[in-house]
N, C-alpha and C positions, 0 to 999 in steps of 0.2 A: 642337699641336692635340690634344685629350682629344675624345672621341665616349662618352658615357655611351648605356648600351642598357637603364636600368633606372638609376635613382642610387640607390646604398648606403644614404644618410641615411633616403631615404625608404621604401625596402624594407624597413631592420631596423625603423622603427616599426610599419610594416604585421605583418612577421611578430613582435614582441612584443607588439601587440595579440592576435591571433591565438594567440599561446602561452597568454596571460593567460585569455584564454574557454575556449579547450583543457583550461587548468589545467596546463600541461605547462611549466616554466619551462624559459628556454634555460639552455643551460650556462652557468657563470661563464666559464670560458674563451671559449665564444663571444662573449659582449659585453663581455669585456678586448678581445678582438683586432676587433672592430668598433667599438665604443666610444674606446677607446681609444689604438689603434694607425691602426687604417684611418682615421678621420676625419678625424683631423689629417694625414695623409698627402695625402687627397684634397684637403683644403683648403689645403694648399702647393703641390700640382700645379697648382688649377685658378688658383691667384693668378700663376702664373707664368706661364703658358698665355698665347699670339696666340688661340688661338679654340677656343670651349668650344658643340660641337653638344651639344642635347640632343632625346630624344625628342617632348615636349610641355611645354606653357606653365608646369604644375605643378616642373616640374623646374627650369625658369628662375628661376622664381619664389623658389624656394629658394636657389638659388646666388646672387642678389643681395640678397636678405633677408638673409641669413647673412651678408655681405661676402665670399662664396668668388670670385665675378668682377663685374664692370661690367656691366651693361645691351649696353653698343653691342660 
């Protein structure tokens, strides 16, 4: 079972929005290791998961859109 309390995918767009109006780029480091390391991680976790809570419908939405879990 996985319980996201915030899902990753959709926090780093919010805050790379948020850097871009700031004008403050994230580090490259920072979005190697969320880019590129954590996402794929999260989306072998969630494919392999019995059951994936998630806060709200937005977050669901995502995880079936993407193909990271099924619907039911």
């Amino acid at each position: 079972m996985i319980q996201f309390h915030g899902l990753e995918p959709l926090y780093f767009a919010r805050l790379r929005q948020e850097s871009e109006r700031a004008r403050r780029p994230l580090s490259w480091r920072y979005c190697l290791v969320k880019s590129q390391m954590m996402f794929p991680l999260l989306r072998y976790s969630c494919q392999r998961a019995d059951m994936i809570l998630t806060l709200n419908s937005e977050e669901l939405r995502f995880l079936v859109d993407h193909g990271w879990a099924k619907r039911d």
